[in-house]
C-alpha positions as MATLAB code, in Angstrom:
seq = 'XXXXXXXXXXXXXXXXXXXXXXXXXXXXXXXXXXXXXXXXXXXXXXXXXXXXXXXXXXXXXXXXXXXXXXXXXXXXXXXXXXXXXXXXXXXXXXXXXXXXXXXXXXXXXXXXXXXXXXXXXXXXXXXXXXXXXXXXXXXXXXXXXXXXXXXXXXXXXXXXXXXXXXXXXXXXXXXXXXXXXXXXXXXXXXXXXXXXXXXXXXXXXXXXXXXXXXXXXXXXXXXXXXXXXXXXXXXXXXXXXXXXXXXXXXXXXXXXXXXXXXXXXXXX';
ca = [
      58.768    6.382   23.273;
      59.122    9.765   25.527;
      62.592    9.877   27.493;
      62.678   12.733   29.535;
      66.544   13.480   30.518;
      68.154   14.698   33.391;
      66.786   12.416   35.557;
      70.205   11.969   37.384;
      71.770   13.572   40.285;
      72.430   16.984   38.835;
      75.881   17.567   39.934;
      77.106   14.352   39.307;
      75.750   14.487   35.535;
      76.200   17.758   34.779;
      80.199   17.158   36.010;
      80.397   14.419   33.778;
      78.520   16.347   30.790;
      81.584   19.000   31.366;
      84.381   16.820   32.185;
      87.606   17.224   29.677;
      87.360   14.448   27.789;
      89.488   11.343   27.971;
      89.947   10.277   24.197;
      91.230    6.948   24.466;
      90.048    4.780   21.236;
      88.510    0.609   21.386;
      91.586   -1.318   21.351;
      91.390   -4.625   18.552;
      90.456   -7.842   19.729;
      92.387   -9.159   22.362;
      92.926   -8.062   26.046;
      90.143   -6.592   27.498;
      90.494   -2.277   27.505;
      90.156   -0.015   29.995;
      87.282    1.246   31.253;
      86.542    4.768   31.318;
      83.379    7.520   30.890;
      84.111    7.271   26.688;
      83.991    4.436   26.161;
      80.802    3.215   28.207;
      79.160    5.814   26.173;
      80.617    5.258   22.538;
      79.638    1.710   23.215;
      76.004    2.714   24.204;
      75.549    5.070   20.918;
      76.385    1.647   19.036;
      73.744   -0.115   20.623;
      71.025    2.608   20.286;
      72.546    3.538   16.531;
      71.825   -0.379   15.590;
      68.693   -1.371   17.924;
      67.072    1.512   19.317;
      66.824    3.091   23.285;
      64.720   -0.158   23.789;
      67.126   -2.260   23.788;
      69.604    0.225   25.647;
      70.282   -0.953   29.355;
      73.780   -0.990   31.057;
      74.216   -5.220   30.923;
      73.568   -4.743   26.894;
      76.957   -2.040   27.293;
      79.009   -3.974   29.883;
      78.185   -7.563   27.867;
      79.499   -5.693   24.114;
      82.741   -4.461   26.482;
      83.276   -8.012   28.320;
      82.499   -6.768   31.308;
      79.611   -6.842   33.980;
      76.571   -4.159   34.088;
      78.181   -3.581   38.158;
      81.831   -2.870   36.877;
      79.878    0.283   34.862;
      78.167    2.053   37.275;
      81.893    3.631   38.788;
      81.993    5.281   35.883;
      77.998    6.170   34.885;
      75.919    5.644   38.150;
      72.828    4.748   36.207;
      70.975    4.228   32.665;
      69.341    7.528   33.037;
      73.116    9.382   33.693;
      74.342    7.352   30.481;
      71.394    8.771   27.911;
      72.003   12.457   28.893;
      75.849   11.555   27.916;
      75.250    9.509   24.509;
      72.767   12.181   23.781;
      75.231   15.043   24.079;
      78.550   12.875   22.682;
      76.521   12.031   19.470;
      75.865   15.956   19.128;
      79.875   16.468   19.190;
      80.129   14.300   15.918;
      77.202   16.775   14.197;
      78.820   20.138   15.785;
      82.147   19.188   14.125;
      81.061   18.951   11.192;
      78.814   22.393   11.008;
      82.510   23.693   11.917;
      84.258   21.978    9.564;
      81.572   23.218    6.912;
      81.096   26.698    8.418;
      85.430   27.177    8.090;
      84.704   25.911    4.441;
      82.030   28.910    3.249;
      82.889   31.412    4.563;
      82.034   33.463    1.629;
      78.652   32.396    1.143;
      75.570   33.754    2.590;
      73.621   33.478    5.729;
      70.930   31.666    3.766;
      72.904   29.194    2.326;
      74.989   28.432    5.406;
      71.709   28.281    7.000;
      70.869   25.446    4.581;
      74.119   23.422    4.738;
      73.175   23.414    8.453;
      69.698   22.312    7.941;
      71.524   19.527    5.942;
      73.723   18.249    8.013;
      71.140   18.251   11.001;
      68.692   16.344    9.089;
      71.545   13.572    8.190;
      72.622   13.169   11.575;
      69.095   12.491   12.662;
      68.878    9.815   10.392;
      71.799    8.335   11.415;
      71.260    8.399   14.910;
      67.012    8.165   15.177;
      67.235    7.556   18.530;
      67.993   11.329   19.498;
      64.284   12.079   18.289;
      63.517   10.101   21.415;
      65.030   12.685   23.977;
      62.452   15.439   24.781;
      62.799   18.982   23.876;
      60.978   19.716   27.028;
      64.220   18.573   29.811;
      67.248   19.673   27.491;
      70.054   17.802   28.354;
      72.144   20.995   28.976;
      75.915   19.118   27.402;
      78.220   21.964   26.065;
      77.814   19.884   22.586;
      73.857   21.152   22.841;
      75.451   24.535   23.355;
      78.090   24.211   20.899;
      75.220   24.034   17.757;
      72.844   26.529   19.019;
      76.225   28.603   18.920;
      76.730   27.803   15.436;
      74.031   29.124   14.462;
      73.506   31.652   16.930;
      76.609   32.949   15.713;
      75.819   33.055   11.999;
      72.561   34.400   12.143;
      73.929   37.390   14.530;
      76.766   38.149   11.864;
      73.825   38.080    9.398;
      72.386   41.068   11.286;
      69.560   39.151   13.216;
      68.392   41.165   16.751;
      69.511   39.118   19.353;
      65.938   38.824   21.132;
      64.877   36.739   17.511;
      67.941   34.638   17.154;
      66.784   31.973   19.735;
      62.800   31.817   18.451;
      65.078   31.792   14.331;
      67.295   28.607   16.375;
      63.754   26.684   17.925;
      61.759   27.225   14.373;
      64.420   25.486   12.394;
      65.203   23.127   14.891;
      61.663   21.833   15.778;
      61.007   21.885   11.951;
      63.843   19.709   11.173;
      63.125   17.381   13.970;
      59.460   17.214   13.004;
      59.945   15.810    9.570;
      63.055   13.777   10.237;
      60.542   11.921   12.331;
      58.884   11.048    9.592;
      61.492    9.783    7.524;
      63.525    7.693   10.358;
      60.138    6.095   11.164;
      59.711    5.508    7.548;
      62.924    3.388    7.569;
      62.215    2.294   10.715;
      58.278    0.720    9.498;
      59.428   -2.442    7.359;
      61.633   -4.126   10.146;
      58.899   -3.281   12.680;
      55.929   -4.327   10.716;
      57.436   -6.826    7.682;
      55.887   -5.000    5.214;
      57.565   -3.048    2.654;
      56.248    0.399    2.514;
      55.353    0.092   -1.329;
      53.168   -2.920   -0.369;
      51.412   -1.163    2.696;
      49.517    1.718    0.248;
      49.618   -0.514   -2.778;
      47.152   -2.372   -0.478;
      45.198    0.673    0.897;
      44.794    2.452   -1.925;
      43.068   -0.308   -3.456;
      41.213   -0.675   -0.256;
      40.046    3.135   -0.927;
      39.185    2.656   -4.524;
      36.668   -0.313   -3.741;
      35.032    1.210   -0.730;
      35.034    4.810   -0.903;
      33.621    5.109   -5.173;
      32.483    8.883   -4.582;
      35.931   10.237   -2.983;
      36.819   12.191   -6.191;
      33.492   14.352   -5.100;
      33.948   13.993   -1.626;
      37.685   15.296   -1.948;
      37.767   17.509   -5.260;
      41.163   19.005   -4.051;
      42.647   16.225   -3.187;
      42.146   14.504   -6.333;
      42.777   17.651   -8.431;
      46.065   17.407   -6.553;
      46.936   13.792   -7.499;
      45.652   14.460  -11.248;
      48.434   17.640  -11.241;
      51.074   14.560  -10.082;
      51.356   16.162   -6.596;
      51.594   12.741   -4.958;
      53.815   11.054   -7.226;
      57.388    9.108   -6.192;
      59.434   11.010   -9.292;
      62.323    8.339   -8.119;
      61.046    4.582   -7.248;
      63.997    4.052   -5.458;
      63.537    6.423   -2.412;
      61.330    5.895   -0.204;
      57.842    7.382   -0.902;
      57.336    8.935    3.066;
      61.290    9.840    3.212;
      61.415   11.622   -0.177;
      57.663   13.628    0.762;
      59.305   14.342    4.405;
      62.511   15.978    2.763;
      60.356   17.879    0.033;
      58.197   19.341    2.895;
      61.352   20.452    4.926;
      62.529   22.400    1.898;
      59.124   23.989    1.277;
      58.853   24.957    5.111;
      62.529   25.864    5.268;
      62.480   28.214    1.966;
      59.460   29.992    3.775;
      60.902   30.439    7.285;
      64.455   31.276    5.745;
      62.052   34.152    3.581;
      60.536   35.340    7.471;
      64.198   35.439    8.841;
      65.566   37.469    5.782;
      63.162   39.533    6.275;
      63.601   40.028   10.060;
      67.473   40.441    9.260;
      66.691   43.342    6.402;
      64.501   45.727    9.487;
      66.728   44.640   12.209;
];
């Protein structure tokens, strides 16, 4: 699933994107809170943190807050006004923490800092999958979206980075993070989906491949000479296979870009 934002009036959703937030917290059981523009959306990141956009939709919100889908729309106008907000709030929770870390390491270098931020990107994905769902291609345009390319804006220009490379630096690690992320949050996503554990799905294949395809050591020589040199193998049974290949794949394409970028920074 493709969800294209900025589908809203612009000035209306942009002026909510840069309002001054309110930061009233959920009250405990008992009389029924206020409403206001936080709260509609920290209820709305629940939903889509525990059952995906899919089952997003403003009477899911206004049923978890006791309240009618109508008595929202004062505050959002529609479903399409609400994702560009969720999808910039849940950045605020990631961008606080890059500061928080950033304030902490100070003394290392760019490439390390570089890392912790690859890091913490890649956890927040997990956490929130649903992000993956927003396309690149209509940026929501929040200050929290502005806020991390910032971050790292910032650190690789102290680094000594031309200016004119910093955003293509910012887009390469971002669309590399987001690429194999996928992979992992659909990993964890695949058993619930399909019932079937993920060792049991190529348990079954693989078998499947053994019976059917006899000459595939010939017809793949590297391959196998791959799997023979343990390339393939889960060295710990209790991560998943996918999420464990997706994160070891990050590091091997992050350790090579970070190489490209050090070497941009030493000729700037």
């Amino acid at each position: 699933m493709v969800v294209y934002a900025g589908q809203g009036d612009p000035r209306r959703s942009m002026a909510l994107l840069w309002r001054e937030h309110e930061q009233g917290e959920r009250t405990a059981p008992g009389p029924k809170p206020e409403l206001n523009v936080d709260l509609v959306v920290r209820t709305a990141i629940e939903i889509a943190d525990a059952l995906g956009l899919q089952a997003l939709s403003m009477r899911a919100v206004g049923e978890r807050l006791g309240r009618t889908a109508m008595s929202l729309y004062t505050y959002v106008a529609s479903k399409n006004e609400l994702i560009d907000l969720m999808y910039d709030q849940a950045f605020a929770e990631l961008v606080d923490q890059v500061e928080q870390e950033s304030d902490a390491s100070r003394e290392q270098g760019w490439r390390e800092r570089t890392q912790t931020w690859v890091g913490l990107l890649w956890r927040f994905y997990l956490r929130h999958p649903w992000t993956l769902e927003i396309s690149q291609a209509r940026p929501v345009l929040g200050p929290n979206e502005y806020r991390l390319f910032e971050s790292l804006a910032t650190l690789l220009h102290t680094a000594g980075m031309a200016p004119r490379a910093i955003g293509s630096a910012y887009g390469s690690l971002l669309n590399l993070v987001r690429g194999m992320v996928r992979t992992a949050a659909e990993a964890r996503q695949a058993q619930a989906v399909t019932g079937v554990p993920e060792d049991e799905w190529w348990y079954a294949r693989s078998e499947q491949l053994e019976e059917l395809v006899p000459d595939f050591s010939e017809r793949f020589p590297t391959l196998t000479l791959m799997t023979a040199q343990g390339a393939f193998d889960n060295e710990d049974p209790t991560e998943p296979y996918l999420e464990r290949e997706a994160w070891e794949t990050l590091r091997f394409g992050l350790e090579t870009l970070l190489d490209g970028i050090g070497r941009r920074i030493d000729t700037a």
